[in-house]
Structures are given as C-alpha cells and as structure tokens.
N, C-alpha and C positions, 0 to 999 in steps of 0.2 A: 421653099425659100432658097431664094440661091445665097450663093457665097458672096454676093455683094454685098445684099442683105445683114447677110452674119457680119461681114465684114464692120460695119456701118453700128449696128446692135452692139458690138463688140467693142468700137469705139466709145460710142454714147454711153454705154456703160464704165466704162472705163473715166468719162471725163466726167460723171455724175459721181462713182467711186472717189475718183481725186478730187471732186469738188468738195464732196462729204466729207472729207479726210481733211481739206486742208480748213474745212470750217469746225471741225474738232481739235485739229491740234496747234493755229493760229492763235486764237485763246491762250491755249498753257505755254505756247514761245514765246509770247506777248509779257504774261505774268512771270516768267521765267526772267525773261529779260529784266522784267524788273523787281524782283527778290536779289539779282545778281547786285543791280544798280544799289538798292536798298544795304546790301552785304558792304559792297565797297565803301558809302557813306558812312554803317557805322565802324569798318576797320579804320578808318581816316580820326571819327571822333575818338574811340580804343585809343590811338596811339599817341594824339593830342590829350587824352586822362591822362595815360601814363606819363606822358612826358611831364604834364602837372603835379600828377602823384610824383616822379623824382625830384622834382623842383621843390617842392613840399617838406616829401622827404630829408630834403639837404639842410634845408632850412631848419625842420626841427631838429635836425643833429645840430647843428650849428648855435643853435639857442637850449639845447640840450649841452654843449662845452660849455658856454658864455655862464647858463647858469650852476654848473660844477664848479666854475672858478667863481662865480659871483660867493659859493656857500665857500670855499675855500678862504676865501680871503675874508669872510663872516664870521670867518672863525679866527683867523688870524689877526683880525683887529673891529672885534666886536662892539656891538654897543655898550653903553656903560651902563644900563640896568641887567646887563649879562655879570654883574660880580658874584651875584650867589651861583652860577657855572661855577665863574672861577673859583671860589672859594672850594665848592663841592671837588673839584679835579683834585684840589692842592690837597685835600681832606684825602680824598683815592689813592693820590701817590704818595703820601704818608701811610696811606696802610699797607698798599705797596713794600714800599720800602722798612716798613716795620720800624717807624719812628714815631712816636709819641708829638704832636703840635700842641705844643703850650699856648702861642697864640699868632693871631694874624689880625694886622692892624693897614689899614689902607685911607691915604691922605693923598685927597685932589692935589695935583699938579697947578698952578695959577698959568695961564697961558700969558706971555709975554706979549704975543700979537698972534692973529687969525691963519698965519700961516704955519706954526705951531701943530702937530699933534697931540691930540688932548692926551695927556694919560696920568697914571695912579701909581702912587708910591706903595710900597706892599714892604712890610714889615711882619717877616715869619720868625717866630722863635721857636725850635724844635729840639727833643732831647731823643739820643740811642745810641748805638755803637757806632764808632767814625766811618766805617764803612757803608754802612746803612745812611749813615749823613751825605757820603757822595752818591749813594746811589738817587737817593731825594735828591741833592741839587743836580744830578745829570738828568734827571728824569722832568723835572721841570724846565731845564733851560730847551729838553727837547719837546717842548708841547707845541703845538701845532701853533697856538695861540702866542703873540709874537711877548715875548716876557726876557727884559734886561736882565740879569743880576748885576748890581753893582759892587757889593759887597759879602763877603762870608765868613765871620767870625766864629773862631770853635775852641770851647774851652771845656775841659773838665769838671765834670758835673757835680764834683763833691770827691768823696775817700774810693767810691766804686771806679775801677780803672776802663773797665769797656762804657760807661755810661760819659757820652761827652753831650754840652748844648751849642747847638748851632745856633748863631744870630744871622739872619739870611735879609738883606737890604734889595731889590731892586724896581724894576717899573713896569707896568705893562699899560697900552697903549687902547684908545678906544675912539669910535668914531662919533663925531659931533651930531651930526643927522643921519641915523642910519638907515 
C-alpha cells in the first residue's frame, strides 16, 4: 500500500468518523436546543405568576385593612341586637372598677328623619366608693364602642361615707342595616 492509499484510507475514515459523530451528537444539540427554548418559556411564565402572585398579594393586604376597619368601626357603632355585648361590657367594667350596678335601663331614641343616627338611651345606676365611680365612668367613655355620657349625678348612699350612688345618663349609637 503506498502512502496515497493510507492517505485516502485516512481521510475516508476520518469523514465516516465525523459523519458518525455528527449523526450522534446532532440529535442531543437539537434537544438541547430545545430544553433551552422550553427553560426560557417557563422562566417568562415564572415571572408573569409571580408578578400575579404580588398583584394578589397587594390585593389581599389591602382587603385584609378595609376589613380591620370594617370590624373596627363594627364595633364602634354596632348593630342594635349587639346590646346584650354592651350590657355584658358595662357588667365587666363594673367589676372592674369594683362597683356594684343597681340597674341599666335602655330607651330607643325616636329618629326625627333618616339622616339621623339611630341610637339608645342608657340609664346606669351604680353604687361604691367615688373613686371607683370615676374609674367606671372613665372606663366606659373609653370603650371602643362610641358611647355619649350626658350626665353624672353622685350622691351619698346613705350614713356609710365611702359608699356613694352614681346616676350615669348617656347614648350610644347603632347602625340601621348592618
């Protein structure tokens, strides 16, 4: 064999190798290429979710406020079959305050016209030391639940000198349709 020969042999081998070669690894550049393709579409969906999930996100914080103030001001001028609440509070901050409630009398308001706020007249009568009588009325004018006092009358409950009775007049407010 001469060297032309090998020469020639050598080639043909050579471009049968690289034919072999490039029919095995055309395939996997081919799928390659498109796993890449595959990757970028879903990075593109990924960050079109997330942008939704933050939009979402904002949203439910945002209706997560509205409904903290919605329960805030629920409480602040609640329905009017919310009186056994209120009663039960007034009852808590008399024990509170370590005053004895003789009695609690509540008389609808007549609404004049529709633009009116409905509310209720509230007649407390309460007996204990004067001190204890303001901590009762500061305790209640601080309730969350929006409540007038109009009046506070305190008189001496008899011959005992620390025992005085409060007369306690005022209004608290409720909502028509709640």
């Amino acid at each position: 064999m001469s060297n032309k020969h090998r020469v020639v042999i050598i080639v043909i081998m050579s471009v049968i190798m690289l034919g072999i070669f490039l029919a095995l690894i055309m395939p996997v550049l081919r799928q390659n290429s498109q796993i890449r393709f595959m990757i970028e579409e879903q990075k593109k969906a990924n960050s079109s979710l997330t942008e939704r999930i933050n939009q979402l996100l904002g949203i439910k914080e945002k209706f997560t406020m509205l409904y903290a103030q919605y329960q805030k001001y629920s409480v602040e001028l609640p329905s009017k079959s919310d009186i056994q609440v209120l009663t039960n509070e007034i009852y808590n901050i008399a024990q509170f305050a370590e005053v004895e409630i003789q009695s609690i009398r509540y008389n609808e308001v007549v609404l004049k016209d529709q633009e009116q706020t409905p509310a209720i007249d509230i007649n407390i009568a309460i007996t204990g030391e004067y001190y204890n009588l303001l901590v009762f009325t500061q305790t209640l004018e601080s309730m969350p639940r929006t409540i007038t006092l109009e009046s506070t009358e305190m008189s001496l409950a008899g011959e005992g000198y620390p025992e005085m009775i409060a007369l306690i007049n005022g209004k608290t407010y409720y909502q028509l349709n709640p």
